[in-house]
C-alpha positions in Angstrom: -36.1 -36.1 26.1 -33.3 -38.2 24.9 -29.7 -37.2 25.8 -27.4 -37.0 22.8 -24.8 -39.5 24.9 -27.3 -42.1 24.2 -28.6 -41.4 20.9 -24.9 -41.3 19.1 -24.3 -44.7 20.4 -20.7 -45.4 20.1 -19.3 -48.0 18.2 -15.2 -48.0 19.1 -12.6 -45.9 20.0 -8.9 -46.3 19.6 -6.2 -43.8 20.8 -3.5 -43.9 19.4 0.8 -42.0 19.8 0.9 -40.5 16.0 4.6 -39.8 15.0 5.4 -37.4 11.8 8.8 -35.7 10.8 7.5 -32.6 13.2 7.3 -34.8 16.4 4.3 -37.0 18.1 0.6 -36.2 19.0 -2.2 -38.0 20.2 -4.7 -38.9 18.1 -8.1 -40.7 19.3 -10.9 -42.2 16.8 -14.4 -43.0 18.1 -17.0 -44.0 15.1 -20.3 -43.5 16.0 -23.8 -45.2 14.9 -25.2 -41.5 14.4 -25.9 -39.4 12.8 -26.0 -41.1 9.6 -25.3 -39.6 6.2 -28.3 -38.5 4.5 -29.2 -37.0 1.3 -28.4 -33.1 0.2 -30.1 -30.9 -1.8 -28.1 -28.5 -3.4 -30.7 -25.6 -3.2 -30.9 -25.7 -0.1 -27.0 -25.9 0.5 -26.9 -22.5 -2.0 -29.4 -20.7 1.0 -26.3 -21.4 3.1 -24.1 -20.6 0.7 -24.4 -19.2 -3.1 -21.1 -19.9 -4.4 -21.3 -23.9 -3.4 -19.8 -26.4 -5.7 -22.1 -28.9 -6.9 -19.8 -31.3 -5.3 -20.4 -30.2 -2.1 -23.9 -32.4 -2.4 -21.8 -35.3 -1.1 -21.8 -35.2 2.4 -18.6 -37.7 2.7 -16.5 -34.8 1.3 -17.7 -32.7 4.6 -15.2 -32.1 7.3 -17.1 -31.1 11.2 -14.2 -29.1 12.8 -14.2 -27.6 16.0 -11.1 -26.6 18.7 -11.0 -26.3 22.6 -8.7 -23.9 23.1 -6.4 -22.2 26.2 -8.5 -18.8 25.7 -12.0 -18.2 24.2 -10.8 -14.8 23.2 -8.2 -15.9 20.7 -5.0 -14.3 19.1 -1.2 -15.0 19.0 -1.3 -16.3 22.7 -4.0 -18.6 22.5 -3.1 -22.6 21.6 -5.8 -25.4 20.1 -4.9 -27.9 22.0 -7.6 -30.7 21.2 -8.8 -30.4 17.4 -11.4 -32.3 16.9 -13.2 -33.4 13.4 -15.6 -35.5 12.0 -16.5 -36.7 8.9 -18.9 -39.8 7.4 -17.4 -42.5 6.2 -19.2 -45.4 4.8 -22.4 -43.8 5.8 -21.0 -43.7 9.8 -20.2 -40.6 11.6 -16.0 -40.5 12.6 -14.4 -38.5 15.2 -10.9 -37.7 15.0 -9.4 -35.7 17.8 -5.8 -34.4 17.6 -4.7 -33.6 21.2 -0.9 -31.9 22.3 0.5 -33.1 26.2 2.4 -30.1 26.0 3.2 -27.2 23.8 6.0 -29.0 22.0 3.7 -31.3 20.6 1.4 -28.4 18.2 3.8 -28.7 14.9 2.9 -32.5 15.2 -0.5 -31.8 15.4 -1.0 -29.1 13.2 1.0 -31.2 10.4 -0.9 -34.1 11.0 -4.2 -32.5 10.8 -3.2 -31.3 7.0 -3.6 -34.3 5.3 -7.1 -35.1 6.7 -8.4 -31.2 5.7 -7.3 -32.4 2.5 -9.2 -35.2 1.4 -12.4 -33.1 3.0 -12.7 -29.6 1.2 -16.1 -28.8 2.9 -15.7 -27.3 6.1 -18.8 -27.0 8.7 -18.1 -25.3 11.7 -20.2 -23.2 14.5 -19.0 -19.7 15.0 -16.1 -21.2 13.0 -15.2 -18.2 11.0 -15.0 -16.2 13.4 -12.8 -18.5 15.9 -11.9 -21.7 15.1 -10.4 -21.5 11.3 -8.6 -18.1 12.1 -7.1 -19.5 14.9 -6.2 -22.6 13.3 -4.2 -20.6 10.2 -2.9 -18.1 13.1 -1.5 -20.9 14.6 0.0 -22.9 11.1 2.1 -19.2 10.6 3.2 -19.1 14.5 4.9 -22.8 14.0 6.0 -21.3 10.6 4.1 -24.3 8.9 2.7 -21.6 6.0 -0.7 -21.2 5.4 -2.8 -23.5 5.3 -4.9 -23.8 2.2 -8.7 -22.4 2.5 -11.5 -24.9 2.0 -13.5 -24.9 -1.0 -16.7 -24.2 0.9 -16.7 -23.5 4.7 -20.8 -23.6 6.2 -20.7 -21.6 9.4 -23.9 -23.2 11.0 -24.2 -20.2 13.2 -25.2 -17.8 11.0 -28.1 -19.9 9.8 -28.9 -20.1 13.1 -29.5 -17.0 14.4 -31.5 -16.2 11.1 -34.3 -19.1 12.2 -34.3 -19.2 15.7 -33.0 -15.8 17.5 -36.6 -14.7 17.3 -38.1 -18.2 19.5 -34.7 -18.5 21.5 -32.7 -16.4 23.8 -29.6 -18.2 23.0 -28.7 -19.9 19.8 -25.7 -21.4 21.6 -25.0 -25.0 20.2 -26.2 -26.7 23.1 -29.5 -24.6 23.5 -30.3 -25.8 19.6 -30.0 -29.6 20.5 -32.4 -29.4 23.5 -35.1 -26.1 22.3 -34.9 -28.1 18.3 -33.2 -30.8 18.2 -35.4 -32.6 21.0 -32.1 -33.8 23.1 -30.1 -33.0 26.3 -26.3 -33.0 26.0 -26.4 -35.2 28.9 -23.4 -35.0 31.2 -21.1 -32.3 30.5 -18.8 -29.2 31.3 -19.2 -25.3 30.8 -17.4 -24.5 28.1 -15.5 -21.8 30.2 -14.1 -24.5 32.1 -11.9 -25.8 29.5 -8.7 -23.8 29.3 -8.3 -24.3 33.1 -9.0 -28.4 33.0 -5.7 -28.1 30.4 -4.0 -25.7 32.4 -4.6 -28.0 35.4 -3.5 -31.2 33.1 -0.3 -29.8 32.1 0.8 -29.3 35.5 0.3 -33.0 36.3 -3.3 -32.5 37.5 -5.3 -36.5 37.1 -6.6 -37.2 33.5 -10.2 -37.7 34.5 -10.5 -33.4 33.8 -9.4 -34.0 30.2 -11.4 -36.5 29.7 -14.3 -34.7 30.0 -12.6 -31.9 27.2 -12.6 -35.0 25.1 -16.2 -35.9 25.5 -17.5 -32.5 25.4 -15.4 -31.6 21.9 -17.3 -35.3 20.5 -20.4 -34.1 21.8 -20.1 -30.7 19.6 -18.7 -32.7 16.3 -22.0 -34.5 16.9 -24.4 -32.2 17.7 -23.5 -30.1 14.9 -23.6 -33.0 12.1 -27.2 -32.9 13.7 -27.6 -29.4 13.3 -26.4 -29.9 9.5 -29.2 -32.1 8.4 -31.4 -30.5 10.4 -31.2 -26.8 8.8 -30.9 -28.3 5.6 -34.5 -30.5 5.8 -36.3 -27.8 6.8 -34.5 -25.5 3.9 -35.3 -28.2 1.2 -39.1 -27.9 1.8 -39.8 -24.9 4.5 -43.5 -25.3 3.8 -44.1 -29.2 5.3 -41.1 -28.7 7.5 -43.1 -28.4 11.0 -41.4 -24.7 11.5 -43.2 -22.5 14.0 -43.9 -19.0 12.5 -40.9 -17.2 13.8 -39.1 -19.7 12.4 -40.6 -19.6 8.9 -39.9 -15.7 9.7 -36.7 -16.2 9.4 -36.6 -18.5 6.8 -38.3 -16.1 4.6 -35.6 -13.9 5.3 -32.8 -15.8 4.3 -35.1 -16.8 1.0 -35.3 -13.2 0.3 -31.1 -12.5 1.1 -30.6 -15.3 -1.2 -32.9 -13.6 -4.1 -36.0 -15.8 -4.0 -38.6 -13.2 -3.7 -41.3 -15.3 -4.7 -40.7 -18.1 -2.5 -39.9 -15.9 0.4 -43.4 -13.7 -0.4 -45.5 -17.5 0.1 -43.5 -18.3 3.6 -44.0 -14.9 5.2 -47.5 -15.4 4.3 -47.6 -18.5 6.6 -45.3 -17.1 8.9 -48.0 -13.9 9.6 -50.9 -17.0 9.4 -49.2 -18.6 12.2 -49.0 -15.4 13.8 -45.7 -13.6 14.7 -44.3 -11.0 17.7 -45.6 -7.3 16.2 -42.1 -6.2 15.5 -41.2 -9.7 13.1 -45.0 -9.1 11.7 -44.6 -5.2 10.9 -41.3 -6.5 8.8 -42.9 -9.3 7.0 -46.2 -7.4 6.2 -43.2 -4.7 4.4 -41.7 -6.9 2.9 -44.9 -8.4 1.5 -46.4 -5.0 0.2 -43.1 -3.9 -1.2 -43.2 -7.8 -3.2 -46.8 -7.2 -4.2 -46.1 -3.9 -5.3 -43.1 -4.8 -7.4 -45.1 -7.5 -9.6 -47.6 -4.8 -9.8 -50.6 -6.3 -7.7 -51.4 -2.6 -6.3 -54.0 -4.2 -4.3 -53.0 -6.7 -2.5 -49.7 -4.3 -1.9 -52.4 -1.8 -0.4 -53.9 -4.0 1.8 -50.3 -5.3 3.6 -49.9 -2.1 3.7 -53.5 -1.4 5.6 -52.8 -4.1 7.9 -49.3 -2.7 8.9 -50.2 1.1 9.6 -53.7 0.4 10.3 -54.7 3.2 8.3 -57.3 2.8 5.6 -57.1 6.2 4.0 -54.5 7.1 1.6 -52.3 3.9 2.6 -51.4 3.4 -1.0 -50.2 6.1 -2.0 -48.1 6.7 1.3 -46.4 3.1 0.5 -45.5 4.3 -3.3 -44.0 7.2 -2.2 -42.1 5.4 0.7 -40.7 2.1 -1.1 -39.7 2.0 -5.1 
């Protein structure tokens, strides 16, 4: 298995003092060979997310964002001090990572990191939502910098996520994606837990080698999830030759069928039970395949899904009309 170190294959990397009429910062761009800008289909971006703008099919208008942070449990008290993003740029992945020495430096940062959220409207996170992008506009009112103005799309990879894989994987942690289906180790890194302390430690004049490693780490995520992106959306553009296991396909049928796609979602739970499924993901699909069947009036082959799931012969049929309208 290839470790994702290798495979992004830096190019450069220039660090940089930033100055702004808020203070200074430090700034460090890497550009990386991978992963490379590739083509997207707005259907699939609309499973994701219905309301997309048809301009969201250009991937250089995407901005990767994602924070290390002095708590992982947020609010008031809790500072991003390393935001890191990443965008594509002439067909090249670019990391940009914003970093404070000390608290004084966060209206810098948070000033300076405006102008690049502007020129990329897309936001892709992972658990971003809920953490990172709160946190971020908790912190722009804190430094009384206003708000900052919302994205006009924001993917939250994670939610995909648990929809395809929480069925085949314990964990749908970013890290357990790249190795269980993405096919690479992270390679050397640090618990994530271990993060506030290593800035903690930093700020009181502990050696740089500790935040170092918060630097790699946050690239490795920006990279990783660019990954992730291209990833869900391949196997959402054509689930049927995508490779998918059945659970996966499971619950890719059910985000067809949140999305209002009945039909499609009717032909991949069919090749999600063919692959055979756990009996509490099959008992759903066979449902939601008799209920399908029995709303474009195919009584029979409603009955028989309906057979297979209560393993009843007798009466099935009219037990399921009765049941499900």
């Amino acid at each position: 298995m290839n470790s994702l170190e290798d495979r992004v294959s830096r190019i450069s990397a220039l660090r940089t003092i930033q100055k702004n009429d808020l203070g200074r910062h430090t700034v460090v761009r890497r550009l990386f060979e991978e992963p490379c800008a590739g083509k997207v289909e707005l259907r699939a971006l609309k499973l994701l997310l219905p309301d997309m703008p048809e301009s969201a099919c250009d991937p250089e208008k995407w901005l990767f964002l994602d924070t290390e942070t002095t708590g992982l449990a947020g609010g008031t008290g809790t500072y991003a001090f390393l935001v890191g993003i990443g965008w594509w740029e002439a067909g090249r992945f670019l990391v940009e990572q914003y970093f404070m020495r000390d608290h004084s430096e966060e209206p810098s940062l948070l000033y300076g990191l405006l102008d690049r959220m502007k020129r990329h409207p897309v936001l892709v996170t992972y658990n971003g939502k809920s953490f990172d992008w709160p946190l971020l506009q908790t912190r722009y009112r804190m430094t009384r910098l206003g708000k900052v103005r919302e994205p006009e799309a924001h993917l939250d990879l994670l939610y995909p996520a648990r929809r395809i894989w929480r069925l085949c994987l314990k964990s749908v942690a970013l890290t357990q994606l790249e190795t269980h289906v993405l096919q690479f180790n992270r390679g050397r890194d640090i618990p994530s837990e271990t993060i506030p302390q290593l800035y903690f430690d930093f700020l009181h004049g502990a050696p740089p080698e500790g935040i170092a490693e918060v630097f790699h780490h946050n690239q490795m995520d920006l990279c990783g999830l660019a990954f992730l992106a291209q990833h869900i959306l391949r196997i959402l553009e054509d689930p049927e030759n995508s490779g998918c296991g059945p659970t996966e396909l499971f619950g890719i049928s059910r985000l067809l069928q949140q999305r209002g796609d009945p039909e499609y979602a009717e032909r991949i739970y069919g090749l999600a039970v063919d692959g055979g499924l756990p009996e509490s993901a099959e008992q759903i699909a066979f449902r939601e395949l008799a209920i399908t069947a029995k709303r474009r009036r195919d009584f029979q082959l409603s009955n028989s899904h309906w057979e297979k799931l209560l393993g009843d012969t007798t009466n099935v049929s009219a037990t399921a009309w009765l049941a499900f309208p």
